[in-house]
C-alpha positions as CSV (number, residue, x, y, z in Angstrom):
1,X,113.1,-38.1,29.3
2,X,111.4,-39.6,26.1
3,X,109.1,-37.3,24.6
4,X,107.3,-37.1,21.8
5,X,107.0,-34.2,18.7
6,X,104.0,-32.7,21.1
7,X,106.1,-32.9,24.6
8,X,103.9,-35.5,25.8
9,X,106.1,-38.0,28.0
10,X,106.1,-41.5,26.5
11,X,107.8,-43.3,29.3
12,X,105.6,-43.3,32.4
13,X,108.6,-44.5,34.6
14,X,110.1,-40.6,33.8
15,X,107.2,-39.0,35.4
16,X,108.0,-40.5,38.8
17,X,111.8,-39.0,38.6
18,X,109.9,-35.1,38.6
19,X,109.4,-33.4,41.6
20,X,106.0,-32.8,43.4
21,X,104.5,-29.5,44.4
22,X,101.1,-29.6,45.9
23,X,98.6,-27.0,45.5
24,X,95.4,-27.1,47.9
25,X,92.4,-24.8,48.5
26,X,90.5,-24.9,51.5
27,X,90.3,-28.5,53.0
28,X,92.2,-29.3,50.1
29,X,94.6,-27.3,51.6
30,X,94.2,-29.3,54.9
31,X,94.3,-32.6,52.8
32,X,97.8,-31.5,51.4
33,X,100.0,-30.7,54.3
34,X,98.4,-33.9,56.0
35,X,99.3,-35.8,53.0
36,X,102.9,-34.3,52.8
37,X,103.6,-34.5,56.0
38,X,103.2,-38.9,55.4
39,X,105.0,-38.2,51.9
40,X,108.4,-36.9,50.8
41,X,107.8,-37.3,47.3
42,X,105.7,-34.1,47.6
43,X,108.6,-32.2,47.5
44,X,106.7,-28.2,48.1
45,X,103.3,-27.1,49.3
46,X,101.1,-23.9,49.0
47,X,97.9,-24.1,51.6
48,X,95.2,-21.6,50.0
49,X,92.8,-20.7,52.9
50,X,93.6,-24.0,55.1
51,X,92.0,-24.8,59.1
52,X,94.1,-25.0,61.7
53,X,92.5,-28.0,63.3
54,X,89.4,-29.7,62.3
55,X,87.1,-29.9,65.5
56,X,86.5,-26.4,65.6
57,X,86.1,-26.0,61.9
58,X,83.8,-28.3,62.3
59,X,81.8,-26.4,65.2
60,X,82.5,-23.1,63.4
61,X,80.7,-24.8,59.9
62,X,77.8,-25.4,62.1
63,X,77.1,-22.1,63.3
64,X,77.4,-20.4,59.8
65,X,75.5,-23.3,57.7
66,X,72.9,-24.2,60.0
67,X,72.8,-21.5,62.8
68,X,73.4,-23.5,65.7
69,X,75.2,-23.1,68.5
70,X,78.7,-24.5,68.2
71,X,78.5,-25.4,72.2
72,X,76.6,-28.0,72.5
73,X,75.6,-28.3,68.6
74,X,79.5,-28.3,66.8
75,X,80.7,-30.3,69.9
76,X,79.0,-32.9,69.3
77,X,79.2,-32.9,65.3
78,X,82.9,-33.1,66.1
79,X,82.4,-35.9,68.8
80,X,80.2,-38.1,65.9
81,X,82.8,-37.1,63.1
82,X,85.7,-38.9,65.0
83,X,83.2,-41.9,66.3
84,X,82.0,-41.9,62.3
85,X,85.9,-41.8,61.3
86,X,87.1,-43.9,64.5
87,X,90.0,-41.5,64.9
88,X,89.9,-38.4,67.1
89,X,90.0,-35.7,65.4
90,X,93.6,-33.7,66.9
91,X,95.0,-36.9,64.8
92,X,93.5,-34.8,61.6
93,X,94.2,-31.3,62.3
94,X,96.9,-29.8,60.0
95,X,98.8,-27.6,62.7
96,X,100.1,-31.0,64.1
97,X,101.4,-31.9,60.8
98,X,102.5,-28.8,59.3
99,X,106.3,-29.4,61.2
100,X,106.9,-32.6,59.6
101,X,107.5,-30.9,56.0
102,X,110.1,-29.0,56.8
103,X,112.9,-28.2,55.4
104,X,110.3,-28.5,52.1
105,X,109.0,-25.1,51.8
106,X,105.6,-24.3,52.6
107,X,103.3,-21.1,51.4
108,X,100.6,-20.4,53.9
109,X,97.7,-18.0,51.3
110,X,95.2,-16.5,53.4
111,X,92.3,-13.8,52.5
112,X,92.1,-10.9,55.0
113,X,88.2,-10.9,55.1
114,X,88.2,-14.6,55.3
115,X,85.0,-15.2,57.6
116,X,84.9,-19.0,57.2
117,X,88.4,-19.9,58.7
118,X,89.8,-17.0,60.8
119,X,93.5,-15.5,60.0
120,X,94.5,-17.0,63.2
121,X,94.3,-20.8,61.4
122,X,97.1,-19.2,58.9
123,X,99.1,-17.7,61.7
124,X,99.0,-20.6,63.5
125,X,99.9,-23.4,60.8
126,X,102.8,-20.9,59.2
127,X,103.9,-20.5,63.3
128,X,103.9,-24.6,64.0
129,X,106.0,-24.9,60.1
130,X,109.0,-25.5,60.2
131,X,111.4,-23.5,57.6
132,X,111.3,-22.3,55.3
133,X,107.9,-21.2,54.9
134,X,106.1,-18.2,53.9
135,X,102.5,-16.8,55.0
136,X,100.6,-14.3,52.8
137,X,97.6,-12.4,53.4
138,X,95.7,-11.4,50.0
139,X,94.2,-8.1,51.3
140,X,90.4,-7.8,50.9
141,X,90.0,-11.5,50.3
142,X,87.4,-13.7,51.2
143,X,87.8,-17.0,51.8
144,X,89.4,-18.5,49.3
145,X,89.2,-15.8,47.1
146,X,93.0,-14.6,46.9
147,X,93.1,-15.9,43.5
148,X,89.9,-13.6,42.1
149,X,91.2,-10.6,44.0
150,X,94.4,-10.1,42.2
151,X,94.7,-13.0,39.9
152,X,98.3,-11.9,38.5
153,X,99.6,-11.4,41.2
154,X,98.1,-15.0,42.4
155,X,99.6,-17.0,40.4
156,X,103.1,-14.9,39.5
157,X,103.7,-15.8,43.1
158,X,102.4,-19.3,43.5
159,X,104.5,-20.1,39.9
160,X,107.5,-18.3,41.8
161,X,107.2,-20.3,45.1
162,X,107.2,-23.5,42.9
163,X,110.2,-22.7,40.5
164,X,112.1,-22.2,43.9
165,X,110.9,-24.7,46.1
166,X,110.9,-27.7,43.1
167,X,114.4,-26.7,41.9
168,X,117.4,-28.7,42.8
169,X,115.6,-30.7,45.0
């Protein structure tokens, strides 16, 4: 790689030779295990507080924002959602994509006390990945809020997961 005296790569060409590692929070969680799962180049992925599937975060989001019921009320945001996207929505939920990254390694971060997308969206996505993949629950942790509860210990492990998962690869 050409660098110069302040480590800056000169050579844009060298940038696409490094591997990728994707870190997403919420539905940028979702975004990033859709997006890997359509691109090898992103070579390892940590998923920070990600849905499961998107029609019922979408009815769930209803009921806390607004108060509504999510039968009929979230049902039929979903139903408008895939009309609006002119996809259905299944086609967009990350548990049906999670099994295409493997074998790139996966770290499923989820707060314990998350009340805006249950534990049972990390168990689920960490259960449909193939390996290897790792699922941690940041006890006492809001949604995503791992990183404030224990910020060392945050980021020793998501730096770890990286060095592992982007080396030799």
């Amino acid at each position: 790689l050409a660098h110069n005296e302040t480590g800056v790569i000169q050579d844009v060409r060298a940038l696409a030779a490094l591997p990728v590692g994707y870190l997403g929070i919420s539905m940028g969680a979702a975004v990033g295990i859709l997006t890997a799962a359509e691109d090898p180049r992103i070579r390892a992925v940590v998923s920070d507080s990600s849905y499961a599937r998107l029609g019922p975060m979408v009815a769930r989001y209803q009921r806390m924002m607004y108060h509504l019921p999510e039968v009929p009320f979230g049902w039929l945001s979903g139903g408008m959602l895939a009309w609006r996207l002119r996809t259905p929505l299944a086609r967009l939920d990350p548990v049906r994509a999670v099994r295409r990254l493997a074998p790139r390694p996966l770290l499923v971060i989820h707060g314990e006390q998350d009340e805006s997308i249950p534990v049972a969206d990390a168990l689920a996505l960490s259960a449909a990945a193939g390996e290897p993949n790792a699922l941690w629950f940041v006890p006492g942790a809001g949604h995503v809020a791992g990183v404030y509860q224990d910020e060392p210990t945050y980021r020793q492990r998501v730096l770890e997961f990286f060095e592992r998962g982007l080396a030799n690869r």
